[in-house]
N, C-alpha and C positions, 0 to 999 in steps of 0.2 A: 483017521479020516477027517473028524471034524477041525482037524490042528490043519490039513491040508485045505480044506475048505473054508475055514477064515483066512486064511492067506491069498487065497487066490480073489476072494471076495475085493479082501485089504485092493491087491494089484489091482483091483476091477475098476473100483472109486478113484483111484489116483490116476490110472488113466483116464475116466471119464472126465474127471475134474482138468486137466490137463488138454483133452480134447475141448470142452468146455470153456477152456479161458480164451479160447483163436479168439485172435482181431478180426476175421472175417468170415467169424459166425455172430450173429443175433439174436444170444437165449440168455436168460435172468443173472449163469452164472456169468457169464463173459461181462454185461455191461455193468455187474455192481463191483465185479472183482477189479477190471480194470479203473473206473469211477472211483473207487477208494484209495488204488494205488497212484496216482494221480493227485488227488484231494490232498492226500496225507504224507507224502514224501517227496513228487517232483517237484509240485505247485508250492507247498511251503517255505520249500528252500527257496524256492524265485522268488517268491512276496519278500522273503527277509532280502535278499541281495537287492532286488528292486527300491524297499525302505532306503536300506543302507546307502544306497547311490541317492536318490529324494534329499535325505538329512546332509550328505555332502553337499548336495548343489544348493539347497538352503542355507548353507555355512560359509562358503563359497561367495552368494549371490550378492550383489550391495544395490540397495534403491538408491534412483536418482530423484529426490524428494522438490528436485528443479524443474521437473516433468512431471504429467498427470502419471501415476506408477500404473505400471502393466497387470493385471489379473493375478497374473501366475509370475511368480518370483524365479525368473527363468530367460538366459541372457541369449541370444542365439548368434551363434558365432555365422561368418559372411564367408566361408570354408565352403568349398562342395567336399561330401567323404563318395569317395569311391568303394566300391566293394571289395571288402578286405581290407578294408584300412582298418585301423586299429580304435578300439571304441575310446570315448573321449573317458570314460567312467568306467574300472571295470567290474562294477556291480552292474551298471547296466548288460555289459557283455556276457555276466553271469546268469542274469536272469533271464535274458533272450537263450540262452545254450539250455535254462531250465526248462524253458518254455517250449523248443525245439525238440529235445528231447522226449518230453509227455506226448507231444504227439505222434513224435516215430512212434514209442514204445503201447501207447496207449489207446491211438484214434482207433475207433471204428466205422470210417467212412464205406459202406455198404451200397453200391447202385446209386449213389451221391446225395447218400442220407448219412450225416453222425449217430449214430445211436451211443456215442458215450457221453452223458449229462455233464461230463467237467474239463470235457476238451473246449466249450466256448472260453471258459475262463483260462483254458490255457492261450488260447489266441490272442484273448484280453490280455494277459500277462505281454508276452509277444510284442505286440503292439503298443504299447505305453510302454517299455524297454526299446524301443527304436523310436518311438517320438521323444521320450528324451534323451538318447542317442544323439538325437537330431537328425536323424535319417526316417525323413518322414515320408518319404515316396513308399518304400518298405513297410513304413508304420501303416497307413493309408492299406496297401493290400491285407493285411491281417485283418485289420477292423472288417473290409469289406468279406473276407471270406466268413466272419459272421454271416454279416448280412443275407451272403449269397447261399449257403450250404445249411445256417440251422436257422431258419427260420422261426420254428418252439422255442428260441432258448428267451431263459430269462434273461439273459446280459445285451438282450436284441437292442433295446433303447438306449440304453450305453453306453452300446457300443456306434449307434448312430450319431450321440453328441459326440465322444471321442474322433470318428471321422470328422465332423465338421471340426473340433479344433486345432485336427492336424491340416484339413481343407484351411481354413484361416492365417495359420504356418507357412503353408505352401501360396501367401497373398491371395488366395482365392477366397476373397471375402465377401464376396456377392452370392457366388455359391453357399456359402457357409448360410449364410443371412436366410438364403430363396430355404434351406434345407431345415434349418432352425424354424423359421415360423409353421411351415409344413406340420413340422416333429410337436410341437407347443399349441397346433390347434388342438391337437388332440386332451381327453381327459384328463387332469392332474392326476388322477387318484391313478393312473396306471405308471407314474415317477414315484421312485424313493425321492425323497424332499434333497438330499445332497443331490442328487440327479439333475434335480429340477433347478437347483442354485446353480450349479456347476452348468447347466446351458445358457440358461438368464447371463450370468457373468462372460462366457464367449461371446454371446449376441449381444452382449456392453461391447467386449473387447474389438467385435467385428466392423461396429460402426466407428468405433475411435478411431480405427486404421482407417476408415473412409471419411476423418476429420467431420462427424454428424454428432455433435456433443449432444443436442438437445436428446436424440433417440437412443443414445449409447444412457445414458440418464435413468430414463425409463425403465432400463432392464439393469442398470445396476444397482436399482431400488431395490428390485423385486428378489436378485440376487443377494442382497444385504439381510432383506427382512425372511430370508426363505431357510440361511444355512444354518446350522445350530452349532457349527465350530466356531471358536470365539476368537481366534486368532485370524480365522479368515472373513468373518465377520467384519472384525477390525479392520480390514484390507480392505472390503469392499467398499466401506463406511469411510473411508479416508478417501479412497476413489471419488466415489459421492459428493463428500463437502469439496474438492478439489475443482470438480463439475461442475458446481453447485458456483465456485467461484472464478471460473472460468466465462462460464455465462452471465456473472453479473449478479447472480442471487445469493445478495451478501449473507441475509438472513438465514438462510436453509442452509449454508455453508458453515457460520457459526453455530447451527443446529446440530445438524454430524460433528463436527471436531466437541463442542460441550458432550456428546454422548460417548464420544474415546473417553475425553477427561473422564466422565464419573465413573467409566467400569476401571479405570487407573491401571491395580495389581492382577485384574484379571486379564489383561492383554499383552504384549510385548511392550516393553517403555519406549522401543521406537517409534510406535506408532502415540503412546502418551504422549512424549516432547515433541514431535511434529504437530502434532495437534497444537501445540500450546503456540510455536514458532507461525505456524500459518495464521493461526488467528490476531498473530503480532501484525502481519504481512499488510490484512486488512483492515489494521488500525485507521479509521478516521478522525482527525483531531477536530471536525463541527459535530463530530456524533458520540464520539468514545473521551472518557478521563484520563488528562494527563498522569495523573496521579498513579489511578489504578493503574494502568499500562505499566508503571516504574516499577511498583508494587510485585507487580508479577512478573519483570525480566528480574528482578533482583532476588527474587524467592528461588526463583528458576536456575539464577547463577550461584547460590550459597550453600543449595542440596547437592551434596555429594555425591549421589550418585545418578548425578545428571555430568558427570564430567565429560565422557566420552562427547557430549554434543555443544562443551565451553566453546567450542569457535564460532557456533550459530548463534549461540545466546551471545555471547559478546558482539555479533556482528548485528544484531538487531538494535540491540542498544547503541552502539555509537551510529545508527544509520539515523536514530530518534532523536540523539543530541545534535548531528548534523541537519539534519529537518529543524532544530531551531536552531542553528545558527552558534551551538556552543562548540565551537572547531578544536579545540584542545581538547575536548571532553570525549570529542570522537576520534582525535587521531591517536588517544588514549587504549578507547576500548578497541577500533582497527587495529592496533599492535597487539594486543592482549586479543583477537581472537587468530590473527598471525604466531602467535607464540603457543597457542594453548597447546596441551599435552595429547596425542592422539590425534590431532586435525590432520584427518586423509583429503577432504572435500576440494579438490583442485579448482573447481571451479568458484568456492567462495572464498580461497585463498585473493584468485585474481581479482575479484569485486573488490576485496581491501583492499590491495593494491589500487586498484581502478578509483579507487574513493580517495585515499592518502595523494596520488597524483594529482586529480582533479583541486582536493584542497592547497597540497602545494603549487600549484599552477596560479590561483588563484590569490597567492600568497606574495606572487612574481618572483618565487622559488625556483626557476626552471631548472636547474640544475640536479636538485631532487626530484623536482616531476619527472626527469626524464629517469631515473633510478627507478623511481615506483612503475614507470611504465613496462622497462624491460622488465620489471621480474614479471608484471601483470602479463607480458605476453608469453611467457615463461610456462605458466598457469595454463592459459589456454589453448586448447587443441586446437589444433590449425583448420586453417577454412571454414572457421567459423565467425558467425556476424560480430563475436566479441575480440574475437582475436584480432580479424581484419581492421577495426574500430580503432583499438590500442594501437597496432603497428601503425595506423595513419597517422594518430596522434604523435604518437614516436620520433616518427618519418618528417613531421611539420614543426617539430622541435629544434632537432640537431642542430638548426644554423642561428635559433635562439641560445639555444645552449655554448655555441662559439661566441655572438657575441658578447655574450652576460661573461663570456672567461675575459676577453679583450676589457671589459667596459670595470671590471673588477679589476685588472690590472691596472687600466689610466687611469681609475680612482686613487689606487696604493700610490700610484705615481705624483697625481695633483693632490696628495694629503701630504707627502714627505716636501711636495716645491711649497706647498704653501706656510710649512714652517719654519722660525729664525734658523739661524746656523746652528745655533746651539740645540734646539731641541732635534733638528735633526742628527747634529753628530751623537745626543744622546739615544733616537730613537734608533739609529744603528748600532751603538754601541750593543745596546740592548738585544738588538737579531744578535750581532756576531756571539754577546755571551751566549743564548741559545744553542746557536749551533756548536759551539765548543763543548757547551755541557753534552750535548748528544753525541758530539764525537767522543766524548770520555764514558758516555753512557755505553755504546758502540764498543770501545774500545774496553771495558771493565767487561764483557759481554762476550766478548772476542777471545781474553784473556783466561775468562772462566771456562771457553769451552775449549779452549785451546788445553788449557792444565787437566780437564778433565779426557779427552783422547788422548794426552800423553800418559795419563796415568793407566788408560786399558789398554795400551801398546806396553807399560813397562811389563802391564798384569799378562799379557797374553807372551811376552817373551821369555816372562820366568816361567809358565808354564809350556811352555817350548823347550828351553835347557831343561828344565827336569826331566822333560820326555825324554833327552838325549842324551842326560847323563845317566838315566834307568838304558836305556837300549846299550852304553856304552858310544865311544867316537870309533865310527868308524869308517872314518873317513867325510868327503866333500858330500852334498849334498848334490842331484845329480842339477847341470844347467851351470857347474862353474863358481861364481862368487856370488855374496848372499846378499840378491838387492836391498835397494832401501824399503824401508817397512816392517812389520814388527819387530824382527829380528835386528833392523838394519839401525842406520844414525836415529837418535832422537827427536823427537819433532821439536821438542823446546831448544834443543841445544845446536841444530843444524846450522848451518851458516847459508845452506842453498834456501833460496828464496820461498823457494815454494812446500817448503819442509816446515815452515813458520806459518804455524797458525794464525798467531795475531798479524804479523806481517800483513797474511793473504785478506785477513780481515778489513786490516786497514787500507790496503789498496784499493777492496771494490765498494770501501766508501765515500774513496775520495774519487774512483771512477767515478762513481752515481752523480756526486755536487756537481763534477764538471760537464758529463756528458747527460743525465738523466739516466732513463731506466732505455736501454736501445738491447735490439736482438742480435744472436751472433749471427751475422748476413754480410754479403757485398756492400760497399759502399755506407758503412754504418755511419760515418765521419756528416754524411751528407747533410745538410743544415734542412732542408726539406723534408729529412726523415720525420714520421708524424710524433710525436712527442709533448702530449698535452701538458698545458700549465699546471696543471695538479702534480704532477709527476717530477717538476722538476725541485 
């Protein structure tokens, strides 16, 4: 009796407990059982998926140190995504499906109350997996079903500044702004202090977009001195002195970048060597030492592992030798920051360029100016004021550039009329030895490669007969007689023309002397054909 009577008891708790967990009941067991299952298994896995996508787009993302840098290290593509497109991340697509899921399985939205304590964070999850999605219309509703449905939650304020950043995202920056100060009249003490950094810095970010430096300033003070991450710190703080010199306020701009310098190993070194590079930028030669200035691009360019940023440190320095007028010095280090190992910066590629041209121009170089300009507009993205700038430049060359080829030619001309007979039939003598040596050069050249495909034609034909004398002869090969080619005449010993390596060599180089370099077209013979003096 009593064996029957804990059993049915046992039955009794398991269904009560069972009965007890419904989503759309309201009693201690439902909201802590589901609360933990949530907490502890769907929510975890989305935080890690959600990381995992963060660390990507961080590894990913490249600062443009040519612009004041954006808050959040986050690049937003000019795409519309449609519903159902496929996520750009798919850690983000992960975390949104976690976040999805906790709330089927777990909400208990009752008479249009949540009664479960960690479905807010699930919507939070939600929601920051579509804003960096970049599907922020989506992101935007999640935030707001905070707003609208748990009123008690602790993630209420955070989830208000998250809307305003997706509000920001979506250009509505004046909202964002009217919504921010609203949220910031209120109490400090009711923000976690990252909270409180993390609004300051979108109401920087909000006025930047509405080109308002002085006001964007203000709150990216407050955002610098409020966060206790030191990486993002660093970020804000480089914002700052950037602001700082933006507006003309040299001093408070050398103040931020001196405080990157000295935290050094505790920041990222991107933000160390930019520091150092900008502060180059605002070098004054009635205020600041020649000396020291040299002192520290030369310490800067001899540490090792400063290499990744040799293009910038070499392009400062020869901007400083150019600034006095030492032109070798600088068209030194413009090469050498052209050449450096890892230089991705397309845009300070073209600056050297842009600088080497200018100096050759100036040199009454034109013919290299115009070299340095094409690659300079090579560099830069089109439709921009630097691009447009070079192509002009370009574009107002070409007919300098013709006649400097003309004027170099009646030079060659009026130097050979103005010598005796004799020096002239010696200075010809001299070209013709020239070009005989190159045809022999040509010609030993010609010869070596000629011997060398005949030798992988003899190699590829003995291993052809071996194949056929393993299978046995049996018979013709199918197609008749065995063209020419490995199998076929030799190429050194053919007598047809075009079976002669060196032959064919020597032909298209006495083509080139008499005709130049011409394309195979109609009318190639034609003396108008375009055919620059370099080429012939």
């Amino acid at each position: 009796m009593n064996k029957y009577l804990s059993q049915f008891l046992l039955i009794l708790v398991v269904v009560s407990g069972l009965v007890g967990c419904s989503r759309k009941k309201n009693s201690f067991i439902s909201r802590n059982l589901h609360a933990v299952g949530t907490e502890y298994n769907v929510l975890y896995n989305g935080d890690l998926s959600l990381q995992a996508g963060l660390d990507q787009l961080e590894q990913n993302y490249k600062d443009n140190y040519w612009e004041v840098l954006p808050v959040e290290r986050m690049s937003v593509k000019d795409e519309v995504f449609l519903p159902g497109q496929r996520a750009l991340d798919p850690n983000f697509e992960r975390a949104e499906e976690k976040a999805v899921k906790a709330v089927q399985k777990h909400s208990m939205l009752i008479n249009e109350v949540e009664y479960n304590p960690q479905i807010d964070e699930a919507y939070m999850l939600l929601g920051k997996a579509r804003y960096y999605d970049q599907r922020f219309v989506p992101a935007l509703e999640a935030f707001n079903y905070i707003l609208q449905f748990m009123p008690e939650s602790d993630e209420l304020n955070r989830a208000k500044i998250w809307r305003e950043k997706t509000n920001m995202r979506l250009d509505n920056n004046e909202i964002a702004i009217k919504n921010l100060r609203k949220l910031l009249s209120q109490d400090e003490e009711k923000f976690e202090q990252e909270d409180l950094a993390l609004a300051n810095a979108i109401f920087a970010q909000a006025f930047l977009n509405l080109e308002e430096v002085d006001s964007a300033l203000v709150y990216m003070n407050k955002a610098a001195q409020q966060t206790k991450n030191r990486e993002t710190q660093a970020r804000y703080n480089f914002i700052a002195g950037q602001l700082f010199a933006k507006s003309g306020q040299r001093d408070s701009a050398f103040a931020h970048y001196d405080q990157l310098i000295e935290w050094h190993r505790k920041i990222p070194r991107r933000y160390y060597i930019n520091a150092f590079i900008e502060k180059i930028k605002l070098y004054d030669p009635a205020v600041d030492s020649d000396t020291e200035l040299i002192e520290t691009i030369t310490d800067l360019e001899e540490n090792r592992e400063n290499r990744p940023w040799l293009d910038a440190i070499y392009s400062r320095k020869a901007i400083y030798y150019h600034d006095k007028d030492s032109l070798n010095l600088a068209k030194e280090y413009f090469n050498k920051s052209l050449r450096a190992k890892g230089g991705t910066d397309k845009y300070l590629r073209g600056n050297n360029y842009s600088a080497l041209a200018k100096i050759s121009f100036d040199q009454a170089e034109y013919v290299n100016a115009g070299k340095y300009y094409d690659s300079a507009v090579a560099q830069y993205k089109e439709r921009t004021p630097e691009h447009r700038l070079v192509r002009k430049k370009r574009d107002n060359l070409e007919g300098v550039i013709v006649y400097e080829g003309w004027r170099s030619s009646a030079d060659s001309i009026f130097k050979v009329l103005a010598m005796s007979p004799q020096e002239q039939e010696q200075y010809y003598q001299v070209y013709i030895d020239s070009l005989k040596a190159q045809e022999e050069r040509e010609a030993r050249a010609a010869e070596v490669a000629a011997a060398k495909e005949a030798q992988q034609q003899t190699a590829f034909a003995k291993i052809q007969n071996n194949k056929t004398s393993r299978r046995g002869n049996i018979g013709p090969t199918f197609g008749g007689a065995t063209p020419p080619g490995p199998t076929g005449p030799s190429l050194g010993n053919s007598s047809f023309y075009f079976y002669n390596m060196q032959t064919v060599a020597r032909g298209k180089q006495d083509f080139r002397s008499k005709w130049g370099k011409r394309k195979l077209e109609d009318n190639w013979r034609r003396k108008n054909k375009k055919s620059t003096w370099k080429e012939r």
